[in-house]
N, C-alpha and C positions, 0 to 999 in steps of 0.2 A: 140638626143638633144631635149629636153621640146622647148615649145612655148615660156616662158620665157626667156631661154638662146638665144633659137634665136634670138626672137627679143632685146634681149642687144647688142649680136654682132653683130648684122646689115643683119644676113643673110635671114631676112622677116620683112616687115611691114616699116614704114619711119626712123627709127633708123641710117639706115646705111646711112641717107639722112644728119644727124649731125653730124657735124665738131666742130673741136674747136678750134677756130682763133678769139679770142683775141687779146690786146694787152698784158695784161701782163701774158698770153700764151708762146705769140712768144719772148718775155723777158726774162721767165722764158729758154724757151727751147734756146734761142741762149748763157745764159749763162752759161748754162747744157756743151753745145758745146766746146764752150769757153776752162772752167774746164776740162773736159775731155783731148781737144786737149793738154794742154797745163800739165796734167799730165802722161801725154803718150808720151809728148817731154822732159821731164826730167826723168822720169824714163823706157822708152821703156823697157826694160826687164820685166817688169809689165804687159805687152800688153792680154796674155795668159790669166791671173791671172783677170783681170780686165773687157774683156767680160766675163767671166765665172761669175763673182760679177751680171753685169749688167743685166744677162737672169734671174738670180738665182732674181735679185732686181724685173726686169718686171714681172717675176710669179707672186709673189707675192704683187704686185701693181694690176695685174688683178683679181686675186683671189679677193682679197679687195676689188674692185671697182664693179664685180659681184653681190657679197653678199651686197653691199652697196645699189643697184641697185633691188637687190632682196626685201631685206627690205624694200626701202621705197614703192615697186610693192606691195607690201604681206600689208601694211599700208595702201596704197592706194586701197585695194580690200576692208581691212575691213572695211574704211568707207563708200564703196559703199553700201555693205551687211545691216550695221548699218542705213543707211537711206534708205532703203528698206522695214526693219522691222518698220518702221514709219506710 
């Protein structure tokens, strides 16, 4: 694991000290809840079908959020560099 990746996941440095607790966080997430519950009581035979969606969804929600994270690190390096050659 690069320095980079770890400190995005939290496993070095104050990152893993950042939470995200919101309001319209805990909004967003209790109506995430909500939808889910309430499509897993009308269609249960879905159940299977619909954690496999949601891991398949979070991959690539992390993946994104990495490289999101990466970019604006790799942004923020170069305009440290940039005012150094000043």
């Amino acid at each position: 694991m690069t320095l980079l990746e770890a400190m995005y996941r939290g496993t070095i440095g104050f990152f893993g000290e950042l939470h995200c607790n919101t309001k319209d966080y805990s909004e967003a997430l209790n109506a995430a809840i909500r939808t889910e519950d309430a499509l897993l009581e009308q269609y249960p035979e879905c159940k299977a079908l619909f954690e496999a969606y949601r891991t398949a969804q979070l991959e690539v929600s992390s993946i994104a959020e990495y490289e999101q994270f990466a970019l604006g690190f790799r942004a923020g390096a170069q305009l440290m560099l940039e005012m150094l050659k000043r």
